[in-house]
BAVOMAR-347018 format. One record per residue: residue in one letter; chain; x negated, y, z of N, C-alpha, C, O, CB in turn. Coordinates in pm, whole numbers, plus 32768, in hexadecimal, padded with zeros to 4 digits. Atoms other than C-alpha are relative to their C-alpha. Glycine has a CB too. Layout:
<rec resn="a" chain="A" n_c1="X" n_c2="Y" n_c3="Z" ca_c1="X" ca_c2="Y" ca_c3="Z" c_c1="X" c_c2="Y" c_c3="Z" o_c1="X" o_c2="Y" o_c3="Z" cb_c1="X" cb_c2="Y" cb_c3="Z"/>
...
This chain:
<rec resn="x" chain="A" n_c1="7F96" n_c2="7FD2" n_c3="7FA8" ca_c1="A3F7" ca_c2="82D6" ca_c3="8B73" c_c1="7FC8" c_c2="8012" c_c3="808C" o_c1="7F78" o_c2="7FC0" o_c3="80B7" cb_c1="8077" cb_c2="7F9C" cb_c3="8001"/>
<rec resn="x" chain="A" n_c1="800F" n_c2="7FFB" n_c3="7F99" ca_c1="A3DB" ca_c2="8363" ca_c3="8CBA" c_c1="807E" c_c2="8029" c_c3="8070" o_c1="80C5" o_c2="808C" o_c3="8063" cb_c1="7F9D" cb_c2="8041" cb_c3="7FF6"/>
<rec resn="x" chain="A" n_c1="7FA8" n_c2="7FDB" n_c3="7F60" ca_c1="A4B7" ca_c2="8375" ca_c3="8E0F" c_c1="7FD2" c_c2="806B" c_c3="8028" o_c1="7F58" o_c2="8080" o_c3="8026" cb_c1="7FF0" cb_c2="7F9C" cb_c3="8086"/>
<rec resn="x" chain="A" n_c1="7FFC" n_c2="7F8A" n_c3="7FC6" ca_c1="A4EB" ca_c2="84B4" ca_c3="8EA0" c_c1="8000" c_c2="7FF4" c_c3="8093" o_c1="806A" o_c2="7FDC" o_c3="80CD" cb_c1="806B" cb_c2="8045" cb_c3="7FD1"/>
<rec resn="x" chain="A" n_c1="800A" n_c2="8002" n_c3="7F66" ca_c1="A473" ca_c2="84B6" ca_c3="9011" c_c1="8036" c_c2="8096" c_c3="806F" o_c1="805C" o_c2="808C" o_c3="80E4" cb_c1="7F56" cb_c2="7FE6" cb_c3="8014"/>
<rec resn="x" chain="A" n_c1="7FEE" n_c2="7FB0" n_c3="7FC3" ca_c1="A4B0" ca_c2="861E" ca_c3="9069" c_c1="7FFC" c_c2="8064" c_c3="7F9E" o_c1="7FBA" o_c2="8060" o_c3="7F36" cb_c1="7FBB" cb_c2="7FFF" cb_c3="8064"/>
<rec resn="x" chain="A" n_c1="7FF2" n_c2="7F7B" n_c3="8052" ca_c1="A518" ca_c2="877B" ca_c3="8FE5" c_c1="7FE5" c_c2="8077" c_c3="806B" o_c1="7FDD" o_c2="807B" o_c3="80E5" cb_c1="80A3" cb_c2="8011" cb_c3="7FB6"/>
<rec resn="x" chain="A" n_c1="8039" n_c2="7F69" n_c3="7FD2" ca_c1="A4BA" ca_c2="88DC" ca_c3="9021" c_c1="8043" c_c2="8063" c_c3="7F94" o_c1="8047" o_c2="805A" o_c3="7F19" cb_c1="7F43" cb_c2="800E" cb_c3="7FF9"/>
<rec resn="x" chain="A" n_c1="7FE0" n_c2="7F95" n_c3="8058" ca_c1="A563" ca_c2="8A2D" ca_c3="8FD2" c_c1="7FC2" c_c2="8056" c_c3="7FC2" o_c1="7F7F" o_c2="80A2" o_c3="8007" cb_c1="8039" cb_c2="803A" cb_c3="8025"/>
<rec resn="x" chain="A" n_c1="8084" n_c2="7F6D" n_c3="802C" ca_c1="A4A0" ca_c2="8B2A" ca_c3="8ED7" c_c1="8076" c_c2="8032" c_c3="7FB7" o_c1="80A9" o_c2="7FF7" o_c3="7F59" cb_c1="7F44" cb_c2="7FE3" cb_c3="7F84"/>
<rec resn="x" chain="A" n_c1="7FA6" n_c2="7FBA" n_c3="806A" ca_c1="A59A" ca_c2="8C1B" ca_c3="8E59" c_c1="805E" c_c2="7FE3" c_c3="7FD4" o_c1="80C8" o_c2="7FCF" o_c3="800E" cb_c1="7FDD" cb_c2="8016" cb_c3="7FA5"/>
<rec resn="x" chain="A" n_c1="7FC8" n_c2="8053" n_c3="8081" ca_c1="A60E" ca_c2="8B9F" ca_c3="8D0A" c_c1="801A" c_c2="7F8C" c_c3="7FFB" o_c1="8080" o_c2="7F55" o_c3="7FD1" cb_c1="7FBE" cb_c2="7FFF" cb_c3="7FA0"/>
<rec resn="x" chain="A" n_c1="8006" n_c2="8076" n_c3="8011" ca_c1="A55E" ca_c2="8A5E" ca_c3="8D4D" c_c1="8038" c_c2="7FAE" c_c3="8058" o_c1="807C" o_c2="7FE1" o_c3="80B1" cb_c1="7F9A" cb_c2="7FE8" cb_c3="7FF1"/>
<rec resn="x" chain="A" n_c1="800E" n_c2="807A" n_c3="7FA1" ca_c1="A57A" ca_c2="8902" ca_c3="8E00" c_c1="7F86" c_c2="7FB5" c_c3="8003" o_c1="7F6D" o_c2="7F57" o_c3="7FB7" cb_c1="8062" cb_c2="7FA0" cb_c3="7FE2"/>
<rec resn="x" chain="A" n_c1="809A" n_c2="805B" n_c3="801E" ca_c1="A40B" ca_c2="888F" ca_c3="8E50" c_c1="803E" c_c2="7F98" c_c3="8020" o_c1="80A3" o_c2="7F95" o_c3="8067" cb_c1="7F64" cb_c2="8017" cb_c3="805B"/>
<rec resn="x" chain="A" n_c1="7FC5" n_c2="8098" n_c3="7FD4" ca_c1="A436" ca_c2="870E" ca_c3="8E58" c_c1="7F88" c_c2="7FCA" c_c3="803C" o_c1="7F1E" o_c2="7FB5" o_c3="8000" cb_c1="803C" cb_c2="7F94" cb_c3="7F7B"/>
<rec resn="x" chain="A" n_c1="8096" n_c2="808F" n_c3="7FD8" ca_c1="A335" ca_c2="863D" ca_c3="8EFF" c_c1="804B" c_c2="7F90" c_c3="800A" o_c1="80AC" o_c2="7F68" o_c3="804A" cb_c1="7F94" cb_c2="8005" cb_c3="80B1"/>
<rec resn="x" chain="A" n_c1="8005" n_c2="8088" n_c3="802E" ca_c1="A320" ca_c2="8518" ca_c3="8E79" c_c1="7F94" c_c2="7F66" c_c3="8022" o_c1="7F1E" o_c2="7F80" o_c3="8038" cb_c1="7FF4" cb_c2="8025" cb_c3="7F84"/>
<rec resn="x" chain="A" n_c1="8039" n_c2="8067" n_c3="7FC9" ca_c1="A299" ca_c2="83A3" ca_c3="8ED4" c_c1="7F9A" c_c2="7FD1" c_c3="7FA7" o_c1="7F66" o_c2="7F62" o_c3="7FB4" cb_c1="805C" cb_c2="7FA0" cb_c3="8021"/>
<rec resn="x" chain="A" n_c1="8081" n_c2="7FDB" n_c3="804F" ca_c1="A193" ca_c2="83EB" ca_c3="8DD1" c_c1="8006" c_c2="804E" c_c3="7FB1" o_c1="8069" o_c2="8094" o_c3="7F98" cb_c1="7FC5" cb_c2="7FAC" cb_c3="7FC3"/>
<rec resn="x" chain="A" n_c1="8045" n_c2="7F91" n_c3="805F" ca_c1="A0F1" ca_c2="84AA" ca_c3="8CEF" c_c1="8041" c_c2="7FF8" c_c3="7F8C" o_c1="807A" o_c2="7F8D" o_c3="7F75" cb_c1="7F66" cb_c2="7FF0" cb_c3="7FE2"/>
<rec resn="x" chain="A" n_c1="7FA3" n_c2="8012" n_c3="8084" ca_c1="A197" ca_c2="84F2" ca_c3="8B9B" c_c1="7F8B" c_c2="7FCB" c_c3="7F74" o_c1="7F2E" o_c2="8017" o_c3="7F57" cb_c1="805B" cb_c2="80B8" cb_c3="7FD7"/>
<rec resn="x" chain="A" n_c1="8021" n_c2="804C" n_c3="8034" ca_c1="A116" ca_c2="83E4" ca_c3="8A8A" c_c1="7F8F" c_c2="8075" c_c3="7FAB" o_c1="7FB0" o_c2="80E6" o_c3="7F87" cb_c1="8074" cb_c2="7FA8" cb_c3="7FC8"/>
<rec resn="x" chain="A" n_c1="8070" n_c2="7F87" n_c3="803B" ca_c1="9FC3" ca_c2="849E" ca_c3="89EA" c_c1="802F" c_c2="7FEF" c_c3="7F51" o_c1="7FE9" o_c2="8037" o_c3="7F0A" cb_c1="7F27" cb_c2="7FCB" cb_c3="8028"/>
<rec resn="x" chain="A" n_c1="7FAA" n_c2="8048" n_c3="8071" ca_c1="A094" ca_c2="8408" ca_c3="8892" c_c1="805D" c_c2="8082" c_c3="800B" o_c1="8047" o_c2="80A9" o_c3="7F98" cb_c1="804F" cb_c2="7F4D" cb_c3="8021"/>
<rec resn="x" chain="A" n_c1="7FA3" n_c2="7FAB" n_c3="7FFE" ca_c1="A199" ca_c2="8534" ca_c3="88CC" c_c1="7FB1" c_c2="8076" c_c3="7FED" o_c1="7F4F" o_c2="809A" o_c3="802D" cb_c1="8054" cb_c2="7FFA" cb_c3="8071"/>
<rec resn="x" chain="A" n_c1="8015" n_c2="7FB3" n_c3="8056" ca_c1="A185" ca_c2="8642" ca_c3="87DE" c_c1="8063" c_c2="8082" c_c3="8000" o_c1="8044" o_c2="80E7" o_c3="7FC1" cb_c1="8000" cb_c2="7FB4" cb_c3="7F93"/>
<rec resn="x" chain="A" n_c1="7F83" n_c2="7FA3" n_c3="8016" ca_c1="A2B8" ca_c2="871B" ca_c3="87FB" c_c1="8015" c_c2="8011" c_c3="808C" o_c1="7FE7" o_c2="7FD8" o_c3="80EF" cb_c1="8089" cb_c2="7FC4" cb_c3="7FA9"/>
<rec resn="x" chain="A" n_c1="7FD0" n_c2="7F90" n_c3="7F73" ca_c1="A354" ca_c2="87FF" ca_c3="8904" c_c1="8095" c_c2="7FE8" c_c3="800C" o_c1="80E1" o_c2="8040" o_c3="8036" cb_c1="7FE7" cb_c2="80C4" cb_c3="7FE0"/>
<rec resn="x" chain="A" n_c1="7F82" n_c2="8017" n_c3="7FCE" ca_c1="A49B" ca_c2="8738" ca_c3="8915" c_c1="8012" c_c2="7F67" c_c3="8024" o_c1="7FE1" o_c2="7F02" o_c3="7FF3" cb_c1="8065" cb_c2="8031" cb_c3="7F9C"/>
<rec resn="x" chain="A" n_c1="7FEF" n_c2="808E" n_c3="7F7A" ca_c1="A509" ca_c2="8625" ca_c3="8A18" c_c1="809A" c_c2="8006" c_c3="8000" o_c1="80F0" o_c2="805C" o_c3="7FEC" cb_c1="7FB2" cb_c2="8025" cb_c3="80CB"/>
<rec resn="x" chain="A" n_c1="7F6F" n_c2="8017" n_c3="8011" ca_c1="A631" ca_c2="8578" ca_c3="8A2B" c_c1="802A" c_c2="7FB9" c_c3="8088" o_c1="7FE5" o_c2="7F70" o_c3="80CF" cb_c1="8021" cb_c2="7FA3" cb_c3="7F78"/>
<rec resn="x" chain="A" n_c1="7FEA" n_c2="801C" n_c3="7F42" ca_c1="A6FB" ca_c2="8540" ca_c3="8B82" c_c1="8081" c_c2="7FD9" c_c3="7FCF" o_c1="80B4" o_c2="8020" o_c3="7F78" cb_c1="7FFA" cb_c2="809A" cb_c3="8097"/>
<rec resn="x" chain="A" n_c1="7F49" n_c2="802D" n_c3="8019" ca_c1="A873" ca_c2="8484" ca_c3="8B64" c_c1="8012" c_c2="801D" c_c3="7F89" o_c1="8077" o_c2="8062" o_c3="7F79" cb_c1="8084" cb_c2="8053" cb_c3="8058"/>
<rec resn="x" chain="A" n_c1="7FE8" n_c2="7FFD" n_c3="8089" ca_c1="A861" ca_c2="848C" ca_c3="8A03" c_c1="7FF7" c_c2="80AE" c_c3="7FDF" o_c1="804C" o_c2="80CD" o_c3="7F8C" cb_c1="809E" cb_c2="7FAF" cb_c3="7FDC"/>
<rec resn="x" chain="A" n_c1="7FCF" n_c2="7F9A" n_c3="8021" ca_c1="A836" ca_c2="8612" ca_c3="89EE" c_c1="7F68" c_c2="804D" c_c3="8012" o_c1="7F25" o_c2="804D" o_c3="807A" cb_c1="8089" cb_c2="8029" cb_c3="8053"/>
<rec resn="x" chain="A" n_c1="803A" n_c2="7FC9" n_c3="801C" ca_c1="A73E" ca_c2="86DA" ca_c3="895C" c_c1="7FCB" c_c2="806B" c_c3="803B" o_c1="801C" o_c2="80C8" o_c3="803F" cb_c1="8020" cb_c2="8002" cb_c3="7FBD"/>
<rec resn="x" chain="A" n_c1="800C" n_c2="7F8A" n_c3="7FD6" ca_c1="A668" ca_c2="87DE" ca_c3="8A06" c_c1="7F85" c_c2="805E" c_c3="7FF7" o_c1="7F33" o_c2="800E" o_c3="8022" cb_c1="801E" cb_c2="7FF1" cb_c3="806B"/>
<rec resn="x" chain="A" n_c1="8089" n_c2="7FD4" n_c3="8024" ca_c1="A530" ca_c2="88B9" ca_c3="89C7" c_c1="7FB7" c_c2="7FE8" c_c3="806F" o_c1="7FF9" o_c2="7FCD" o_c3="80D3" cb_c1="7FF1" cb_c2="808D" cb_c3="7FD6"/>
<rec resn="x" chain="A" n_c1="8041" n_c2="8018" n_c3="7FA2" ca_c1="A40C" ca_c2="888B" ca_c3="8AA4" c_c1="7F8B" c_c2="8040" c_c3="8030" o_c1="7F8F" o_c2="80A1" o_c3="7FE5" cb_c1="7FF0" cb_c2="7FA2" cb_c3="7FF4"/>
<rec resn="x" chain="A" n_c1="8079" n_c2="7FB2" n_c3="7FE6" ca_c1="A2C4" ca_c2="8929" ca_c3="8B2C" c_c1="7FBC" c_c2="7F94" c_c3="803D" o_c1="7FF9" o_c2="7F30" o_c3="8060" cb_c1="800D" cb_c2="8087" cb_c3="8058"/>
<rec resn="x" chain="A" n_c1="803C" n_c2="8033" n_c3="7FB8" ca_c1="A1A5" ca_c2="889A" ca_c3="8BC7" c_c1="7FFA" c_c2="8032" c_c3="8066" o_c1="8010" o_c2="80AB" o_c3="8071" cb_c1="7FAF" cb_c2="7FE9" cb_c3="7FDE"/>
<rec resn="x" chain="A" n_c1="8012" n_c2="7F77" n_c3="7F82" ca_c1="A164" ca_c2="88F0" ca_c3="8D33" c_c1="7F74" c_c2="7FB8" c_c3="8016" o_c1="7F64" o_c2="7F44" o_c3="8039" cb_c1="8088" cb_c2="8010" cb_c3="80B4"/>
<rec resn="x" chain="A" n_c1="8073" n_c2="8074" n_c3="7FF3" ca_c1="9FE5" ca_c2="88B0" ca_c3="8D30" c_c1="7FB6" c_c2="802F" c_c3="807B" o_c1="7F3E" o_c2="801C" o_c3="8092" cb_c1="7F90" cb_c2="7FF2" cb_c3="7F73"/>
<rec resn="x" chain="A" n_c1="8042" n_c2="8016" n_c3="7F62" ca_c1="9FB9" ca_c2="890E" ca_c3="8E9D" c_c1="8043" c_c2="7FA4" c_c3="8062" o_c1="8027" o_c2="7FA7" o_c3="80DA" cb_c1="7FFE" cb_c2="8088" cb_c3="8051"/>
<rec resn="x" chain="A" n_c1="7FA7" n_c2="804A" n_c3="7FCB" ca_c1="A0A9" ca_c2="881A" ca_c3="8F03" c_c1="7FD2" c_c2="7F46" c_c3="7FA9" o_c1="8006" o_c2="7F2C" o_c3="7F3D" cb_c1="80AA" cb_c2="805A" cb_c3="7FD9"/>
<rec resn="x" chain="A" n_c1="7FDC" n_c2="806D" n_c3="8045" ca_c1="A033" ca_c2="8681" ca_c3="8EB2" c_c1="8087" c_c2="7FD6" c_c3="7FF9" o_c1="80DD" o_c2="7FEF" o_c3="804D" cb_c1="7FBF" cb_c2="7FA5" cb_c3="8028"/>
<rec resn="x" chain="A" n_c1="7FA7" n_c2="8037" n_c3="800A" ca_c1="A123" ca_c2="85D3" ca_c3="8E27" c_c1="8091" c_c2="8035" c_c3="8005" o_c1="80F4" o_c2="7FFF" o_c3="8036" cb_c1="7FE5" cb_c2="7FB9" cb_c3="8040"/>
<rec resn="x" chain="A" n_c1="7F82" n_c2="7FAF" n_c3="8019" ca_c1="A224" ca_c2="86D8" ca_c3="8DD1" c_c1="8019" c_c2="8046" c_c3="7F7F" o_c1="7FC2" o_c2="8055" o_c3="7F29" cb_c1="8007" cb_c2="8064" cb_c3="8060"/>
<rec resn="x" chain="A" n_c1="7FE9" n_c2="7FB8" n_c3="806A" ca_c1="A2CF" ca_c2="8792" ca_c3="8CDC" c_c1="8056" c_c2="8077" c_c3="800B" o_c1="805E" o_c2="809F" o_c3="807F" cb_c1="802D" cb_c2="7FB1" cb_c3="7FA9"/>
<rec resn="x" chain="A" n_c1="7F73" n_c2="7F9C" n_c3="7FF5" ca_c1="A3DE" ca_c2="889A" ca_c3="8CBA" c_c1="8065" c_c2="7FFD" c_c3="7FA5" o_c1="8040" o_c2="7FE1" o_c3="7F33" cb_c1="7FE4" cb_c2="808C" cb_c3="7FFA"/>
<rec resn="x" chain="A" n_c1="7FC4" n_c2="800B" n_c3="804F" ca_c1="A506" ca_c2="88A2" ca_c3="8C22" c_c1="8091" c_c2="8097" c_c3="7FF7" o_c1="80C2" o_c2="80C4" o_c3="805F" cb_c1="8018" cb_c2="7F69" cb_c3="8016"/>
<rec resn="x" chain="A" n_c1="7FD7" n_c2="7F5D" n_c3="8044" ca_c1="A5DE" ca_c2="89FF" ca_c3="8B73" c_c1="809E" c_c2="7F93" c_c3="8078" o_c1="80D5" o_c2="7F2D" o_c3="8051" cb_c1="8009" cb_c2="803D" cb_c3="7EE8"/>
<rec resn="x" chain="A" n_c1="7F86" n_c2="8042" n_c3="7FB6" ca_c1="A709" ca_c2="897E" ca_c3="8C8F" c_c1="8040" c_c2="8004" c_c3="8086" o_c1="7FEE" o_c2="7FEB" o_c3="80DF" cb_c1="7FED" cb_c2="7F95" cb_c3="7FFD"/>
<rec resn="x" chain="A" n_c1="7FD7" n_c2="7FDA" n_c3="7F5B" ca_c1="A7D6" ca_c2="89BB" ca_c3="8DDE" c_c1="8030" c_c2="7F70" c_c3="803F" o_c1="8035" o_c2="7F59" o_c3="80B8" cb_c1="8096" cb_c2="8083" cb_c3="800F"/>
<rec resn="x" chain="A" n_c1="7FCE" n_c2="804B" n_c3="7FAA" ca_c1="A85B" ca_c2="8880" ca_c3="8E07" c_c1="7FB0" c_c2="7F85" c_c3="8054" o_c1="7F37" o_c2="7F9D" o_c3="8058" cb_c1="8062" cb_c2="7FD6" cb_c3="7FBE"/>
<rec resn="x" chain="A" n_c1="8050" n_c2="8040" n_c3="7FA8" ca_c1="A7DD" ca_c2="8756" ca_c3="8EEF" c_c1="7FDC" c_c2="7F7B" c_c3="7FD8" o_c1="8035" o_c2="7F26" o_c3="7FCA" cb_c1="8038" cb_c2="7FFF" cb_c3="8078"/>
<rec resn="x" chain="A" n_c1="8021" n_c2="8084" n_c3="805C" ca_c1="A709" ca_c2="862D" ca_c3="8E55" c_c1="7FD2" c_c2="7F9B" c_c3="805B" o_c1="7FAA" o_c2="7F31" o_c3="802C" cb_c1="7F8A" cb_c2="8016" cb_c3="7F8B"/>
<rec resn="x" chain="A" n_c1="8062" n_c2="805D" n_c3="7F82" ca_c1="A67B" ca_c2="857F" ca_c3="8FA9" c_c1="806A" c_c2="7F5B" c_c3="7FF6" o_c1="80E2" o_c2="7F4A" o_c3="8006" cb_c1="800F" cb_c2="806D" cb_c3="80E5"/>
<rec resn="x" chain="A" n_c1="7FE5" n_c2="8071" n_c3="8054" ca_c1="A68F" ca_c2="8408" ca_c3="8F29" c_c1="8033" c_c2="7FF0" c_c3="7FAF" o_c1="8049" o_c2="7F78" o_c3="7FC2" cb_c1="8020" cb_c2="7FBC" cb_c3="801B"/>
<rec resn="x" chain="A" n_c1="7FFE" n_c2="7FF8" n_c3="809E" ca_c1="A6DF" ca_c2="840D" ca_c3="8E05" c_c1="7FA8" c_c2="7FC2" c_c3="7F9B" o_c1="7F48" o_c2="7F92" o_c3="7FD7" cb_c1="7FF4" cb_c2="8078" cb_c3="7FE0"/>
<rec resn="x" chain="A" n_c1="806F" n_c2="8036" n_c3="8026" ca_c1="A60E" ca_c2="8385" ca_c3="8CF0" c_c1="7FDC" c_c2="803C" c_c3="7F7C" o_c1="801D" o_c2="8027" o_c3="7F15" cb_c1="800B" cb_c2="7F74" cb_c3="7FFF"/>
<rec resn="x" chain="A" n_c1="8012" n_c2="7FB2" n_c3="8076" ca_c1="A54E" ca_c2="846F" ca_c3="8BFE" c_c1="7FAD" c_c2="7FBB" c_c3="7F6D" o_c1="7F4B" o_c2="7F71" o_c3="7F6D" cb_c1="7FB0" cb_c2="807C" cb_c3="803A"/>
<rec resn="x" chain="A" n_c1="8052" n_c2="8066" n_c3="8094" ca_c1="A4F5" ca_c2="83F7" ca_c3="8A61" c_c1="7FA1" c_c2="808C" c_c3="7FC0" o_c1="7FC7" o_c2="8100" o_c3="7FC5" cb_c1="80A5" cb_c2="7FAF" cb_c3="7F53"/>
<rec resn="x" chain="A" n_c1="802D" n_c2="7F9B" n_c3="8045" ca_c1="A414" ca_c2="84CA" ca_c3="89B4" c_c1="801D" c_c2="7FBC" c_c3="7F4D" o_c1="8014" o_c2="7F56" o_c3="7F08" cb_c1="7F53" cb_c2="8023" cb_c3="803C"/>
<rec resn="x" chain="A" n_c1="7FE2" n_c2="8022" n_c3="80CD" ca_c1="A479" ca_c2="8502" ca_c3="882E" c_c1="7F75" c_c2="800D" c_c3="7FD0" o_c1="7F2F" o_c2="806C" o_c3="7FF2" cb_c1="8075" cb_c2="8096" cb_c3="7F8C"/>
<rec resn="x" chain="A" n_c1="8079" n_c2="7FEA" n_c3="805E" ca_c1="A346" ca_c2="84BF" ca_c3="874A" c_c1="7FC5" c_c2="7FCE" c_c3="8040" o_c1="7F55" o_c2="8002" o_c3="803C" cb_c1="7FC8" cb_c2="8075" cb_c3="7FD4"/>
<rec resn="x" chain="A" n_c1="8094" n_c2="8023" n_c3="7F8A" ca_c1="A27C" ca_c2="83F8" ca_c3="885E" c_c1="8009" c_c2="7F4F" c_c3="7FB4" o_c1="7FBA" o_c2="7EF8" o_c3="7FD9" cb_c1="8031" cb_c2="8011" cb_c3="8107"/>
């Protein structure tokens, strides 16, 4: 699990930066935020971030990865 420190708008997405890196154990392209399912991307010019297919606002929050 990771805490969401800060977001960024791309489009479609919500880059998340996160208070680390996503578990090298995580296999799949979906993360779970308030119980709710969402697809994901890597952002691998960004440590310790991800993206997520989403408009709304995740800053603290606390993200699970499925399959990790």
């Amino acid at each position: 699990m990771n805490k969401i420190l800060k977001q960024l708008p791309c489009d479609k997405y919500a880059v998340l930066i996160l208070d680390s890196a996503p578990p090298t154990s995580w296999n799949s392209n979906i993360v779970i935020i308030d119980g709710v399912s969402y697809e994901s991307e890597i952002v691998y010019d960004l440590p310790n971030a991800i993206a997520v297919k989403s408009n709304e606002t995740f800053v603290g929050k606390t993200l699970e990865y499925k399959n990790a």
